[in-house]
C-alpha positions in Angstrom: 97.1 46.5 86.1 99.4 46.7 89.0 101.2 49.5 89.3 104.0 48.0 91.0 106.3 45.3 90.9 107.8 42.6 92.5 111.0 43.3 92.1 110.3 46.8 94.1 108.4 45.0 96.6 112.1 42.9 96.6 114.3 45.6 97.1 111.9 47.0 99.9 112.3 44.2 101.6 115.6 43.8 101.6 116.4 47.2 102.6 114.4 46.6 105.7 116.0 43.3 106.5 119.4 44.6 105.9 118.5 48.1 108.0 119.8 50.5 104.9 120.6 51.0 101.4 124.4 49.9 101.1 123.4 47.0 103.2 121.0 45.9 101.3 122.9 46.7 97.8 126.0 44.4 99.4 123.9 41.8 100.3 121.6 41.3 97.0 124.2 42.3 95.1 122.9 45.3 93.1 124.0 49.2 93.0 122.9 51.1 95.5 121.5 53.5 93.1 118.9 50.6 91.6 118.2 49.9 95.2 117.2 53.5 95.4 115.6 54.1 92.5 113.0 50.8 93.2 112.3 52.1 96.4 111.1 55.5 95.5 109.3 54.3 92.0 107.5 52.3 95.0 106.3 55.0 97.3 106.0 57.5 94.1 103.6 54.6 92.6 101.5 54.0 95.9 101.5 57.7 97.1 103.2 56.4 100.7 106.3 57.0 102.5 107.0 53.6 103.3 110.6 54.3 104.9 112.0 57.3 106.8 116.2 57.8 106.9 117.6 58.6 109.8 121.6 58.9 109.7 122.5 55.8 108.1 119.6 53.6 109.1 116.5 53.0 106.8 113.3 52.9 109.2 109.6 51.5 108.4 106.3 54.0 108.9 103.5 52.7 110.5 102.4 52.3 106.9 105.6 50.7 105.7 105.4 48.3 108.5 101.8 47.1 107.7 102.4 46.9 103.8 105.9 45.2 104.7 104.0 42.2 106.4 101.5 41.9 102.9 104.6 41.7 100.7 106.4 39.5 102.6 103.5 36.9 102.0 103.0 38.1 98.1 106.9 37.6 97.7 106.5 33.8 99.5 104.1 32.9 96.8 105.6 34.4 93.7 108.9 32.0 95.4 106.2 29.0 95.4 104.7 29.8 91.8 108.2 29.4 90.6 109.6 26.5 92.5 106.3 25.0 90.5 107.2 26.0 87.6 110.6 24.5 88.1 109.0 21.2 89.0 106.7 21.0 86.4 109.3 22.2 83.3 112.5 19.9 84.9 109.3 16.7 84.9 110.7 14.2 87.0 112.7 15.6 90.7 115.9 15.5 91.2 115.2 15.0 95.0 111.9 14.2 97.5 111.8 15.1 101.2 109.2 12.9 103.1 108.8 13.5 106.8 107.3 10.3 108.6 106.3 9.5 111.9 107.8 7.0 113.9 104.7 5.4 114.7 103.8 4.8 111.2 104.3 0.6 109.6 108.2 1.0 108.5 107.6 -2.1 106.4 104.9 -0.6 104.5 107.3 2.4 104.2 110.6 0.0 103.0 108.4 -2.2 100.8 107.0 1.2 98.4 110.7 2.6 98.8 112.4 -0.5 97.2 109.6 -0.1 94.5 110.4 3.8 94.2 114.2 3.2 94.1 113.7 0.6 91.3 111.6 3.3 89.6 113.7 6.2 90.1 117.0 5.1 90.9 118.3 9.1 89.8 115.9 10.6 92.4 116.8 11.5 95.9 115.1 10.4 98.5 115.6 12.2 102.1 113.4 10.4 104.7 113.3 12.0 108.6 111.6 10.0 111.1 109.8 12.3 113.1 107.6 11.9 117.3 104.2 14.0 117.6 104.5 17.4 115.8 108.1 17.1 114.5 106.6 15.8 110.8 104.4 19.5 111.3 107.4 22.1 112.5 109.1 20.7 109.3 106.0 21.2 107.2 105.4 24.5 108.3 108.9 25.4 107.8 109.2 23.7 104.3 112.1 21.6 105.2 109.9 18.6 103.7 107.8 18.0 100.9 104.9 16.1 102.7 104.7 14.5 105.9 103.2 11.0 107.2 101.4 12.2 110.8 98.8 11.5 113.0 98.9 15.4 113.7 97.2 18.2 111.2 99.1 21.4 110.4 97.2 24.1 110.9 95.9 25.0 107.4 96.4 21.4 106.0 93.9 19.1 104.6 95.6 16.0 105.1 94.5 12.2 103.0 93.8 9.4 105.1 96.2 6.3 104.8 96.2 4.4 107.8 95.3 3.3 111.0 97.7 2.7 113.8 96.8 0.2 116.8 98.3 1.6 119.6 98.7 -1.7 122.5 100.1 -1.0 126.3 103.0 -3.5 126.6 105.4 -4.8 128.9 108.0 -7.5 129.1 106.2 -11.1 130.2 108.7 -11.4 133.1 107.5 -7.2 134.0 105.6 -7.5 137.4 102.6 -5.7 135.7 101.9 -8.9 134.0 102.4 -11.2 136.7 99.4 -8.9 139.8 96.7 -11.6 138.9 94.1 -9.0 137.8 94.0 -6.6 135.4 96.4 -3.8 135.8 94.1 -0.4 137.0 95.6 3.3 136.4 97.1 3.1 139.8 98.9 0.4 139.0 100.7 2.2 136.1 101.1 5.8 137.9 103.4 3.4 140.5 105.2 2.2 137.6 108.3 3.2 135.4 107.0 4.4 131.6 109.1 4.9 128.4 107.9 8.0 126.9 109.0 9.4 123.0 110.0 13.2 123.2 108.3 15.2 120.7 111.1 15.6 117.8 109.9 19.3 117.2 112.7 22.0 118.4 109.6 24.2 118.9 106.6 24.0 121.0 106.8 20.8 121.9 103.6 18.6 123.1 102.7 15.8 124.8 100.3 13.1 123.9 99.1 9.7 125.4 98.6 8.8 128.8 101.7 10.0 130.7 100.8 9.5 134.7 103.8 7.7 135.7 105.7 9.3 138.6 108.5 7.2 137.1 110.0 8.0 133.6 112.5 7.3 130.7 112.3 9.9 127.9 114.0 9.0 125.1 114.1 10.0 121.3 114.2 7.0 119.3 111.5 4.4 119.3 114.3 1.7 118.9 115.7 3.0 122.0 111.6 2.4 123.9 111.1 -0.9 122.7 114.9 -2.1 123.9 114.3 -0.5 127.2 110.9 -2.2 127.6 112.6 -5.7 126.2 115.1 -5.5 129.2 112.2 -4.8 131.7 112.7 -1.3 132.1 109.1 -0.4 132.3 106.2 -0.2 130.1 104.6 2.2 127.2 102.3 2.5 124.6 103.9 1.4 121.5 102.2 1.4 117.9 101.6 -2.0 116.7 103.3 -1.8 113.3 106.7 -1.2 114.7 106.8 -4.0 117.8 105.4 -7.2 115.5 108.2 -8.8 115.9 108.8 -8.5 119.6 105.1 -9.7 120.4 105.6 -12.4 118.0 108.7 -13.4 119.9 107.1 -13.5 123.0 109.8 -10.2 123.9 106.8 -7.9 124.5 103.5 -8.7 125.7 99.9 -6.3 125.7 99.2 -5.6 129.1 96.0 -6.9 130.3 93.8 -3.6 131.7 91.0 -2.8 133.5 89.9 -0.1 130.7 90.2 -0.7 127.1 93.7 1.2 126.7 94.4 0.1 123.1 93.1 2.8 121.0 93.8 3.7 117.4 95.3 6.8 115.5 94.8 7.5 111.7 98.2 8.7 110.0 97.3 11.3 107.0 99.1 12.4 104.4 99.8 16.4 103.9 101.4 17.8 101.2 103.5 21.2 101.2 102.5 21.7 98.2 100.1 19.1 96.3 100.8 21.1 92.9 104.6 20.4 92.6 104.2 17.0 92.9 105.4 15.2 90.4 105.8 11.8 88.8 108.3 10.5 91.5 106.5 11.9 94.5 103.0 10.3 92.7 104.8 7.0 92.1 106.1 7.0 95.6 102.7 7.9 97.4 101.2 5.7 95.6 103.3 2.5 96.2 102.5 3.6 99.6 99.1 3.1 99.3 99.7 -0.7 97.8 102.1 -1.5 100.7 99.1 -0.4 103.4 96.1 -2.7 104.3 92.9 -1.2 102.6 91.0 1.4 105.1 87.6 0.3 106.6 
């Protein structure tokens, strides 16, 4: 039996993060005496001063500050165990946050959508396109309730759903197409290349071949293909989202000396695979339907 609670660990918290008693009573909104009173039934019950006063200013022990980082994980899932709760009692959600990269087939995407939105028409949907570890940073931060990306979380198991052909390309009239050989890695480094920024505000990372002396970083993958359309230069584009440009004779593969086109599986990773519910299930799997079966 524990012989504390959570509610302690709480106000233990709050007292650090506020740096004092009144600050923390003003700020969660309870006496000052309570605040008091949860604080030492803590240290009473675990025989440790976790804080020490000094003037007005509530200060962690080295033993505070090590039990402090514990509860500040215990609290996070007792916050989690209820949101699930939540999910599970209210049955179908009232809103779903999906995080996809930009790379991913957008038709696939808008084809289960249009099924979801016929399904649930009172659920919110909130879709953010995301570049390289963008669909993580919002993942890790719980901004999104699971993410479409190429890139694992750290501590994610993700479910593979796709595969992304990834083709160099350049417009027909770009001099790259036009050398009478195959283009050779020397031949791109003295050439301009689009590049996506990663859409994470945090540690930001590069992928792909990026050897061009010559750049244009942009943020939107719209942005790439009309650049490469007007002859701007040339990048690495995923299939999926340039169909209709190569069908329309816009864009064209570049013919290489290596085999440049390479392929990238797109997983899905839940937040949290236990509060999904009925929407988020109908959703994924519509998803599923709209893709082209795995090999």
């Amino acid at each position: 039996m524990a012989k504390v609670t959570l509610e302690q660990w709480r106000m233990f918290q709050a007292v650090v993060e506020y740096g004092g008693f009144s600050q923390a009573a003003e700020a969660v909104h309870k006496s000052q005496s309570s605040i008091n009173h949860a604080v030492h039934k803590l240290q009473e019950s675990l025989g440790i001063a976790l804080l020490e006063v000094r003037g007005r200013k509530a200060e962690l022990t080295d033993a505070g500050r090590v039990l402090l980082n514990r509860a500040g994980g215990l609290l996070n899932e007792a916050e989690a165990l209820e949101s699930v709760a939540e999910s599970l009692a209210a049955g179908t959600e009232a809103q779903l946050r999906l995080a996809v990269d930009v790379l991913f087939d957008y038709d696939a995407l808008l084809t289960a959508v249009e099924r979801f939105a016929e399904v649930y028409p009172h659920t919110r949907l909130e879709i953010r396109e995301t570049v390289l570890s963008g669909g993580e940073e919002l993942l890790l931060q719980q901004e999104v309730d699971f993410i479409l990306s190429a890139r694992a979380p750290q501590g994610f198991v993700g479910e593979p759903l796709t595969r992304v052909k990834f083709l160099p390309v350049a417009h027909p009239d770009h001099p790259l197409h036009h050398l009478g050989r195959p283009v050779n890695r020397e031949d791109l480094k003295a050439t301009r290349q689009i590049v996506m920024r990663d859409s994470a505000l945090k540690n930001r990372q590069d992928a792909g071949w990026l050897g061009s002396d010559e750049r244009i970083t942009v943020t939107n993958v719209h942005t790439s293909i009309d650049l490469i359309e007007r002859g701007l230069g040339f990048a690495w584009l995923p299939e999926p989202r340039i169909r209709d440009s190569l069908c329309a004779d816009r864009l064209l593969p570049l013919r290489t000396e290596e085999p440049w086109e390479r392929d990238v599986m797109v997983y899905l990773f839940f937040a949290d695979r236990d509060r999904a519910g009925p929407a988020a299930n109908m959703l994924l799997s519509a998803l599923r339907e709209s893709l082209p079966p795995l090999d």
